[in-house]
N, CA, C and O atoms as a printed pandas DataFrame, in Angstrom:
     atom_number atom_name residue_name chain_id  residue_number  x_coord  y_coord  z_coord
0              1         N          UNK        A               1    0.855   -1.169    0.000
1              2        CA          UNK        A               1    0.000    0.000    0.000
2              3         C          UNK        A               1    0.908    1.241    0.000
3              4         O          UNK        A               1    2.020    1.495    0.463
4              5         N          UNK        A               2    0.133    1.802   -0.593
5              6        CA          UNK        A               2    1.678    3.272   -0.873
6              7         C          UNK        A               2    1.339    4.424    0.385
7              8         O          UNK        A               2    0.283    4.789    0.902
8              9         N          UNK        A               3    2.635    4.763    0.579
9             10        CA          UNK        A               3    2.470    5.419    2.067
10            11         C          UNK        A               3    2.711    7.432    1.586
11            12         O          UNK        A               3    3.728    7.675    0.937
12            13         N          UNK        A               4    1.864    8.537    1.908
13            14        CA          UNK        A               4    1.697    9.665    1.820
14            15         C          UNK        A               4    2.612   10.217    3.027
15            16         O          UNK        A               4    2.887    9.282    3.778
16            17         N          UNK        A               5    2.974   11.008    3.302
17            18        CA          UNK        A               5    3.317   12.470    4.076
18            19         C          UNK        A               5    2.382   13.384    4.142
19            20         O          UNK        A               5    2.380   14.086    3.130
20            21         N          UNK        A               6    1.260   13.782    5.234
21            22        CA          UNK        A               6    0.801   14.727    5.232
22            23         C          UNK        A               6    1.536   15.996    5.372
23            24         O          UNK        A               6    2.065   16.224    6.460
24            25         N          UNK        A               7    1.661   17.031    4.215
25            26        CA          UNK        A               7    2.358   18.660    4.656
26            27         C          UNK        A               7    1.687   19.778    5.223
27            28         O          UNK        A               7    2.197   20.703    5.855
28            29         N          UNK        A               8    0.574   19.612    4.952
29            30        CA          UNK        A               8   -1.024   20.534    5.835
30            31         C          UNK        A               8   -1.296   19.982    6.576
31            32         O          UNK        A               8   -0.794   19.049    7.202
32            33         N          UNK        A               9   -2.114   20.477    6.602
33            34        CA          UNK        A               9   -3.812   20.349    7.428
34            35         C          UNK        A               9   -4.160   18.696    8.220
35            36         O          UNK        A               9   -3.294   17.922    8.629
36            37         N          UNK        A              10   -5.779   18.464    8.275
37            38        CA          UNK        A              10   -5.836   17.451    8.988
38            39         C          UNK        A              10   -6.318   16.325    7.843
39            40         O          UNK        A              10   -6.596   16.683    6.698
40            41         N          UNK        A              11   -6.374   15.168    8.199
41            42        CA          UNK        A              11   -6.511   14.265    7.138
42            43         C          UNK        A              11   -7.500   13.591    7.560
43            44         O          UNK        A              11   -7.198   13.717    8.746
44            45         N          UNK        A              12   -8.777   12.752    7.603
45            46        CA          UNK        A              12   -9.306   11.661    8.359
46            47         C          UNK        A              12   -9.889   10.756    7.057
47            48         O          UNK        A              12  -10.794   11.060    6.279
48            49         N          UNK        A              13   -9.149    9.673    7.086
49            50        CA          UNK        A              13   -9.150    8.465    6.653
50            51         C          UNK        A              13   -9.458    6.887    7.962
51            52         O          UNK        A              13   -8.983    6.714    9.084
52            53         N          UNK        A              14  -10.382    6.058    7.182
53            54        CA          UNK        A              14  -10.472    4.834    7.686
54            55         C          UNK        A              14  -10.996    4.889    9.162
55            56         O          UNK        A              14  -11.370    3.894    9.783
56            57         N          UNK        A              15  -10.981    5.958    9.569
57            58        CA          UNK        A              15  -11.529    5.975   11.341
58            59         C          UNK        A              15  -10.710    6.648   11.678
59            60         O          UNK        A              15  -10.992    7.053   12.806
60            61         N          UNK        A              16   -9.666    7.088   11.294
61            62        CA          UNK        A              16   -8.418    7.974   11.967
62            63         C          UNK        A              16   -8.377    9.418   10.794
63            64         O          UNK        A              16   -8.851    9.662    9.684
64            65         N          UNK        A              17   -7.366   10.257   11.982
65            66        CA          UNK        A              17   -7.401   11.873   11.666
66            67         C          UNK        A              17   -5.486   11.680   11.830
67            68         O          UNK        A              17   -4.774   11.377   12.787
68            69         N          UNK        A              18   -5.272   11.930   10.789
69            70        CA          UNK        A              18   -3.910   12.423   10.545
70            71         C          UNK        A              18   -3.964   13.833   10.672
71            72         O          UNK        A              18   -4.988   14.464   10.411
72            73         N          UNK        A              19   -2.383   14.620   11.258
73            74        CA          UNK        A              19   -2.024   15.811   11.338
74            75         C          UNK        A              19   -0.635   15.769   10.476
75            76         O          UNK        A              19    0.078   14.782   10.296
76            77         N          UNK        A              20   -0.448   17.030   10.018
77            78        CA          UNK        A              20    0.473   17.569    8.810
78            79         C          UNK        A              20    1.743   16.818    9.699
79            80         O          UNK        A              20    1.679   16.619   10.912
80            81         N          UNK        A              21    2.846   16.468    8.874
81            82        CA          UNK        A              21    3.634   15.270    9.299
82            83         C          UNK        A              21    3.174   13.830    9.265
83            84         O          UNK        A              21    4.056   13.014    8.995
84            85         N          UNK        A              22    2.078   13.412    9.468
85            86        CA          UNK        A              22    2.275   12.163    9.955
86            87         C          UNK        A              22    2.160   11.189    8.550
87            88         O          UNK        A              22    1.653   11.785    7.600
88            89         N          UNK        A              23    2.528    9.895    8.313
89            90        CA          UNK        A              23    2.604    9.477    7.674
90            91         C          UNK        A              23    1.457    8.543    7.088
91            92         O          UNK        A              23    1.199    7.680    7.927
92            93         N          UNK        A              24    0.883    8.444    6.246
93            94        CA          UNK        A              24   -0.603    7.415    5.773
94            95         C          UNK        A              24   -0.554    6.405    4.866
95            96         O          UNK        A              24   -0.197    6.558    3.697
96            97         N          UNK        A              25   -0.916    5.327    5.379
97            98        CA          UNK        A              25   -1.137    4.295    4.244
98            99         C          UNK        A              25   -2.294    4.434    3.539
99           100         O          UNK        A              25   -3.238    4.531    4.324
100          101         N          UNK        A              26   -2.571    4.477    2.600
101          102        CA          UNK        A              26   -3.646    4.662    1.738
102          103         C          UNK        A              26   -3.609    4.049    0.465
103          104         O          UNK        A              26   -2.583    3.844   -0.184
104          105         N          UNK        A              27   -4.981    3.708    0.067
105          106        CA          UNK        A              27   -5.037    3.156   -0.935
106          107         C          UNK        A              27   -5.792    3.790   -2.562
107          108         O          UNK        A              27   -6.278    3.364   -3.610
108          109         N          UNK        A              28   -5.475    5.037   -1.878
109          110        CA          UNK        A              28   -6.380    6.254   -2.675
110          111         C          UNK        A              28   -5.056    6.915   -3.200
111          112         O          UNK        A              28   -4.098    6.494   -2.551
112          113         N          UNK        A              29   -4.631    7.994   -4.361
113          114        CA          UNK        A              29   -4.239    8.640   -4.794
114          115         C          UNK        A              29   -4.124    9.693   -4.104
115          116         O          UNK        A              29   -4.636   10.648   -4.688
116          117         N          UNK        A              30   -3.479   10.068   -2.669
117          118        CA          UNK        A              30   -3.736   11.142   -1.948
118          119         C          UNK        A              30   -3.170   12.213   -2.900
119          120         O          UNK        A              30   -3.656   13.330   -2.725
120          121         N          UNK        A              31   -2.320   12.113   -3.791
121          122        CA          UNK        A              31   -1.512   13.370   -4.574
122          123         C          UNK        A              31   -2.131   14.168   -5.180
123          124         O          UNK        A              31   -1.870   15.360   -5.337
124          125         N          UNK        A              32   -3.426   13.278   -5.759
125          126        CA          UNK        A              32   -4.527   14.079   -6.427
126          127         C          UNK        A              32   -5.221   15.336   -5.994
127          128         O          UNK        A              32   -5.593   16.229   -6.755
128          129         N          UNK        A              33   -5.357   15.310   -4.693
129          130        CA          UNK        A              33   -5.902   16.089   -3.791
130          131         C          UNK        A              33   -5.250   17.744   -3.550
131          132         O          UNK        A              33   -5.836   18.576   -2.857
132          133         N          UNK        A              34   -3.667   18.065   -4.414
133          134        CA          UNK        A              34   -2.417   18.640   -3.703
134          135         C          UNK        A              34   -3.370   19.850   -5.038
135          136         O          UNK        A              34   -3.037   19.706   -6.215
136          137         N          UNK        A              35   -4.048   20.513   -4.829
137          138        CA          UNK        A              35   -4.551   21.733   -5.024
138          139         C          UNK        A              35   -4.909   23.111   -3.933
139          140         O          UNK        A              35   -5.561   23.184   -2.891
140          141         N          UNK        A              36   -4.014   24.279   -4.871
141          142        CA          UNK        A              36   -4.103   25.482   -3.800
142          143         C          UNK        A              36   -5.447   25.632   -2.954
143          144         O          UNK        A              36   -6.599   25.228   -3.109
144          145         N          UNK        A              37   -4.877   26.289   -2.121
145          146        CA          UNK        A              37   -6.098   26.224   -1.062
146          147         C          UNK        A              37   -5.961   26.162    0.117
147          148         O          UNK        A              37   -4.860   26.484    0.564
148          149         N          UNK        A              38   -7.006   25.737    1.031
149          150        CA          UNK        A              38   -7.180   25.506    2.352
150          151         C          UNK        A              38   -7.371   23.684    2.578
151          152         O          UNK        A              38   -7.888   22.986    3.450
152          153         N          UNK        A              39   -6.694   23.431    1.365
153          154        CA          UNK        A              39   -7.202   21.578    1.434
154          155         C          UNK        A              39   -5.661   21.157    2.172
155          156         O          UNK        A              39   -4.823   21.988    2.524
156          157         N          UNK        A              40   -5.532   19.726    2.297
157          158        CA          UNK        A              40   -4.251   19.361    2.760
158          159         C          UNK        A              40   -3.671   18.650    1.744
159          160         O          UNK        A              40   -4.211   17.887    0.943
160          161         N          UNK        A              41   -2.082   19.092    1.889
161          162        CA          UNK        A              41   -1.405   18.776    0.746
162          163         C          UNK        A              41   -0.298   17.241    1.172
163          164         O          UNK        A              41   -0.085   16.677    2.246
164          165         N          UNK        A              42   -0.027   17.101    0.408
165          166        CA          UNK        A              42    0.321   15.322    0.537
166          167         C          UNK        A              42    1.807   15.297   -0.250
167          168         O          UNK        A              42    2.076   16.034   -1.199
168          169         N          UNK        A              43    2.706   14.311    0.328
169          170        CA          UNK        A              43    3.641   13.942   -0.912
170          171         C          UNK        A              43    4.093   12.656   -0.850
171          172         O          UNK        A              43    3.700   12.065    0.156
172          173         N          UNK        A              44    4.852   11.965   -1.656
173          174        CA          UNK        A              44    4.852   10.284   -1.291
174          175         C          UNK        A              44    5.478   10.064   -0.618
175          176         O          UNK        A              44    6.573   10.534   -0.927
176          177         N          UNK        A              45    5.512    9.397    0.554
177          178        CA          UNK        A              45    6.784    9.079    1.955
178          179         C          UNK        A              45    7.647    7.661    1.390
179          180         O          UNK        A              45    7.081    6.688    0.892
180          181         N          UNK        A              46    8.960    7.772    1.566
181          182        CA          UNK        A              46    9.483    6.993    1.627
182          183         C          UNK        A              46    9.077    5.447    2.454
183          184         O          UNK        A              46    8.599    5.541    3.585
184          185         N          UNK        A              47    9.229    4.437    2.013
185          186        CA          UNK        A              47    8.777    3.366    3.096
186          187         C          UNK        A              47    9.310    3.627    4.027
187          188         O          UNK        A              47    8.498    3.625    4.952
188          189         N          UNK        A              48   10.628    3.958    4.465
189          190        CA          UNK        A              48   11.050    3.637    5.964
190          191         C          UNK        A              48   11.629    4.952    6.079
191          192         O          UNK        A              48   12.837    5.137    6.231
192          193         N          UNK        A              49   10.364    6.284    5.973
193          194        CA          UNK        A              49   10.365    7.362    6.761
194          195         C          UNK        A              49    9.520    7.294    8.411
195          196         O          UNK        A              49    8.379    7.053    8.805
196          197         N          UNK        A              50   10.853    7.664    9.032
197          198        CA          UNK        A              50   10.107    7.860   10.198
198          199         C          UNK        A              50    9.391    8.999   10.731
199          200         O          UNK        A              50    9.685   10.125   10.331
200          201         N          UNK        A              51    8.286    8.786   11.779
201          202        CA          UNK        A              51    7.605   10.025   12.122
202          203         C          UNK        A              51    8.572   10.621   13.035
203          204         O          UNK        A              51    9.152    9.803   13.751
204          205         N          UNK        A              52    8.941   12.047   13.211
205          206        CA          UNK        A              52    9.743   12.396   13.931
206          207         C          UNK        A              52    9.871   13.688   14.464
207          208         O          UNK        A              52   10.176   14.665   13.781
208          209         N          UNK        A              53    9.582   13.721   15.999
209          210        CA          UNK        A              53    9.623   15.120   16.732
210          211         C          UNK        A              53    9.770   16.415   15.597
211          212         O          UNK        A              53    8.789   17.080   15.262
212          213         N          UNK        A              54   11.206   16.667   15.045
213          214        CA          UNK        A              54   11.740   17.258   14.089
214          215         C          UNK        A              54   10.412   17.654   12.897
215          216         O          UNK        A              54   10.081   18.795   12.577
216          217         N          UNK        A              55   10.001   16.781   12.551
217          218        CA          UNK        A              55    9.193   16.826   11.342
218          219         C          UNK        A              55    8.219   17.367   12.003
219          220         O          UNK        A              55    8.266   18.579   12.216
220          221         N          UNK        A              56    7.340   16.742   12.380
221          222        CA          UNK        A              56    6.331   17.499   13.372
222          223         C          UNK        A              56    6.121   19.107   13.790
223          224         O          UNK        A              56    5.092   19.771   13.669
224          225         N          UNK        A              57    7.681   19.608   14.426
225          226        CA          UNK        A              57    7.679   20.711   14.723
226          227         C          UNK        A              57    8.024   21.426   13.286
227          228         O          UNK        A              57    7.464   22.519   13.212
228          229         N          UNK        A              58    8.499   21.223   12.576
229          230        CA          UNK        A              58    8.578   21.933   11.015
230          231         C          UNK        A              58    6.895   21.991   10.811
231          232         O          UNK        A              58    6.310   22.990   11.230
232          233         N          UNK        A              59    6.454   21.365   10.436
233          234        CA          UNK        A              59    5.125   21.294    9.975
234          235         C          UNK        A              59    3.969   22.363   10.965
235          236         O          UNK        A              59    3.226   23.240   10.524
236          237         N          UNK        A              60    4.156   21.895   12.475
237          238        CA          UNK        A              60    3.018   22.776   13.217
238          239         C          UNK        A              60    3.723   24.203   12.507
239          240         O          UNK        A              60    2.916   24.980   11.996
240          241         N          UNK        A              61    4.900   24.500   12.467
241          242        CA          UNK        A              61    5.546   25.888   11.890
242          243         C          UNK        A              61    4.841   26.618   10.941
243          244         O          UNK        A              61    4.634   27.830   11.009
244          245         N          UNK        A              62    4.477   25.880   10.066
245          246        CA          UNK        A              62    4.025   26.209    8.914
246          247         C          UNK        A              62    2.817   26.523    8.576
247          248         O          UNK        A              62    2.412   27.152    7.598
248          249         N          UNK        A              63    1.858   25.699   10.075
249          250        CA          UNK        A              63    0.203   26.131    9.737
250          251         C          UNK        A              63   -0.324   27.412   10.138
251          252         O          UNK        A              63    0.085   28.111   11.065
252          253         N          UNK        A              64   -1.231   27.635    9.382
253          254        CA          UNK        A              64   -1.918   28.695    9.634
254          255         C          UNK        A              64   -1.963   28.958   11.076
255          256         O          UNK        A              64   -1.360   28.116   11.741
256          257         N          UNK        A              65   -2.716   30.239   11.961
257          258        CA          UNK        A              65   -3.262   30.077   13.624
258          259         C          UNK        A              65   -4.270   29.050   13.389
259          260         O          UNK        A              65   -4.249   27.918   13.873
260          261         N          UNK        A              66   -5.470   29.707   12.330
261          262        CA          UNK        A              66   -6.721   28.596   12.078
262          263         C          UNK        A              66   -6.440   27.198   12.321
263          264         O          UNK        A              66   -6.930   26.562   13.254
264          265         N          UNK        A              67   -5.431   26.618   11.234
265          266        CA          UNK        A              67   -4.642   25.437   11.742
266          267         C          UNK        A              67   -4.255   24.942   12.919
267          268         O          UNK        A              67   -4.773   23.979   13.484
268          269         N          UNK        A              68   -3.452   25.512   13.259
269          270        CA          UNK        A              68   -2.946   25.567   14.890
270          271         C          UNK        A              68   -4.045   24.959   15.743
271          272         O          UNK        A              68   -4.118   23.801   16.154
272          273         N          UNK        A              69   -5.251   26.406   16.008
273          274        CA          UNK        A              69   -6.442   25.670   16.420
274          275         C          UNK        A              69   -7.066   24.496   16.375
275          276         O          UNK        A              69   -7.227   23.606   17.210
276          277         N          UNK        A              70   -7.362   24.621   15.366
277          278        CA          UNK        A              70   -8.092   22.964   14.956
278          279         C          UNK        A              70   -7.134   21.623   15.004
279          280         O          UNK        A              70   -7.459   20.440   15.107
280          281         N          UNK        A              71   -5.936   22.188   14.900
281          282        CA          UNK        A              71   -4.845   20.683   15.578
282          283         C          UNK        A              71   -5.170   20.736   16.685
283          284         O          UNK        A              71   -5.755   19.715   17.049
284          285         N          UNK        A              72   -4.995   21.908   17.840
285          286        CA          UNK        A              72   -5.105   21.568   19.513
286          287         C          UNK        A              72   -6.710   21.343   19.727
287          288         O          UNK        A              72   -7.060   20.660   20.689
288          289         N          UNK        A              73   -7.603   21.849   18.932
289          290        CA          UNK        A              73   -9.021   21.288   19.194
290          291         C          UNK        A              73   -9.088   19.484   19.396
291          292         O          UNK        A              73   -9.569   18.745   20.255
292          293         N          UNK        A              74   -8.272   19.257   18.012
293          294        CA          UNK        A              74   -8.554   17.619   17.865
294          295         C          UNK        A              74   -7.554   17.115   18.768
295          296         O          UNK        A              74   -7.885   15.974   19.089
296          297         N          UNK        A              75   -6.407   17.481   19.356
297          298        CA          UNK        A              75   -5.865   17.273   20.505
298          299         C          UNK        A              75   -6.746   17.386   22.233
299          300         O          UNK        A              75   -6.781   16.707   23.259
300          301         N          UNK        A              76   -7.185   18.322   21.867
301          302        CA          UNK        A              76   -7.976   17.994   23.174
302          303         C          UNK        A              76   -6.993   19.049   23.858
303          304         O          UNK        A              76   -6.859   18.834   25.062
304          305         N          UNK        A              77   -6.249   20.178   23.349
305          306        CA          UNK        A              77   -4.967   20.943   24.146
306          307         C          UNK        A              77   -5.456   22.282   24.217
307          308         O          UNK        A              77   -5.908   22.891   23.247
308          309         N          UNK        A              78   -5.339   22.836   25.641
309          310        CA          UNK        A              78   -6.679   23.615   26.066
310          311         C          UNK        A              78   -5.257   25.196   25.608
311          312         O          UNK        A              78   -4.271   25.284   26.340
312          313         N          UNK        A              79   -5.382   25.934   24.735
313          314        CA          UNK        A              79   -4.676   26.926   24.292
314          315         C          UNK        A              79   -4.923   28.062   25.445
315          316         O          UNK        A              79   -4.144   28.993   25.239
316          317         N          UNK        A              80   -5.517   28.229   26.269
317          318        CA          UNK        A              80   -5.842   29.275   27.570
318          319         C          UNK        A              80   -6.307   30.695   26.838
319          320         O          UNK        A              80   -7.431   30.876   26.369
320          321         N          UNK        A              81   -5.222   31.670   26.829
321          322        CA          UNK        A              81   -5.701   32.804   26.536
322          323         C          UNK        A              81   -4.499   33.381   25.194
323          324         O          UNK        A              81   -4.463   34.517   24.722
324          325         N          UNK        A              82   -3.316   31.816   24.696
325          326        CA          UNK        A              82   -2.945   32.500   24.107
326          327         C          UNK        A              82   -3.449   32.644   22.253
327          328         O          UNK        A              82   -3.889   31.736   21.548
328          329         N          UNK        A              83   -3.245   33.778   21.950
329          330        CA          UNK        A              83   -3.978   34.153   20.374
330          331         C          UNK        A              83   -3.131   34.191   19.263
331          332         O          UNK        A              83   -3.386   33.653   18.185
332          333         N          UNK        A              84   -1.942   34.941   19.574
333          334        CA          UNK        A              84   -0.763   34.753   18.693
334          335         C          UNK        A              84    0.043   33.591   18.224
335          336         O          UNK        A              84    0.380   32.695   18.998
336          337         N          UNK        A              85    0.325   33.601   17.074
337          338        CA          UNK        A              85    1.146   32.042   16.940
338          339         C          UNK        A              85    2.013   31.768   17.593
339          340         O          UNK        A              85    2.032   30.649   18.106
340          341         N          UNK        A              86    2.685   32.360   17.738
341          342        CA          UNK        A              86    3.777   32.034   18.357
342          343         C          UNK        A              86    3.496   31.603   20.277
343          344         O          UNK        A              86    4.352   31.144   21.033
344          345         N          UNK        A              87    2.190   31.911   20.587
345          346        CA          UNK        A              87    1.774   31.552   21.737
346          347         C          UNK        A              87    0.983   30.255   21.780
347          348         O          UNK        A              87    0.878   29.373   22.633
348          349         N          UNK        A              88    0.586   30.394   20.857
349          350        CA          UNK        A              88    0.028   28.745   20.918
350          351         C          UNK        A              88    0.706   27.646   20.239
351          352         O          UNK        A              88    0.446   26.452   20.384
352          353         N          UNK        A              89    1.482   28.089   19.585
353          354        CA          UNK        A              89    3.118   27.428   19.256
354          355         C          UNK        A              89    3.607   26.766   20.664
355          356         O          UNK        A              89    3.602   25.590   21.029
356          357         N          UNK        A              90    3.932   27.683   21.167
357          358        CA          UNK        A              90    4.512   27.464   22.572
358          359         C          UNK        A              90    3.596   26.533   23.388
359          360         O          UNK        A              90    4.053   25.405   23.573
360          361         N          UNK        A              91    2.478   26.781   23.870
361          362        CA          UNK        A              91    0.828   25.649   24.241
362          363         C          UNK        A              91    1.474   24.731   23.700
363          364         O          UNK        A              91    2.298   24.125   24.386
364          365         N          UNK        A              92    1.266   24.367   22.272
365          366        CA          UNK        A              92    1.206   22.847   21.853
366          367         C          UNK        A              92    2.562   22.707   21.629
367          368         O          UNK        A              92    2.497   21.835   20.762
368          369         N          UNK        A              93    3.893   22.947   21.786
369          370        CA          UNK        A              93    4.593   22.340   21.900
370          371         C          UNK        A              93    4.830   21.852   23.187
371          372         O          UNK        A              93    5.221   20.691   23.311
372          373         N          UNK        A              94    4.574   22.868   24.585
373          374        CA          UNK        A              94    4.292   22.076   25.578
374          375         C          UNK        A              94    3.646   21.148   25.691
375          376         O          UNK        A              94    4.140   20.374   26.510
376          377         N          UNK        A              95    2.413   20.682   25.110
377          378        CA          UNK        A              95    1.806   19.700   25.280
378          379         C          UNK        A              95    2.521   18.382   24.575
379          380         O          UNK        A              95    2.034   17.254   24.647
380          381         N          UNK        A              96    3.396   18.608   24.084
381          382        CA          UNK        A              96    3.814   17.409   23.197
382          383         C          UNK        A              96    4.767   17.026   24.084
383          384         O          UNK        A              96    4.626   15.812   24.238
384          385         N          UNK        A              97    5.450   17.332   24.588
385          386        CA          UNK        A              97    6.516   16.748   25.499
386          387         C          UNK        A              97    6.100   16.499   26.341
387          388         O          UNK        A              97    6.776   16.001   27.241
């Protein structure tokens, strides 16, 4: 089964919700999907790419705040009062460690 890289947004396939980084087996053409926008963009992962802290934090880097949000929503990661990216940057990287 050919394995994707999520580079956006959120993904939900098969019962599960991928976040930008993580890696997907799929049996769909996710590449098809890689149109401008607010959609999530995909690229083909190596078989024996690993998921990795590193990657992860590149990627939360890159999302929108909107983004941001809706990752710590589907996390369940309570952002308090901060609004700026770089503050809820900080939130969810605390929460990851």
């Amino acid at each position: 089964m050919p394995k994707f890289k999520l580079l956006s947004g959120i993904h939900n396939e098969g019962g599960n919700t991928y976040y930008a980084g993580d890696i997907i087996d799929s049996k769909s053409d996710l590449l098809k999907h890689n149109v401008s926008g607010s959609s999530p963009r995909y690229e083909k992962a190596a078989e024996s790419t690993p998921s990795s802290v590193q990657s992860r934090t590149d990627q939360l880097d890159a999302m929108t705040v909107s983004q941001l949000r809706e990752f710590a929503e589907a996390e369940e990661i309570d952002l308090g009062e901060a609004t700026k990216k770089a503050e809820i940057l900080a939130v969810i990287y605390a929460s990851l460690v």
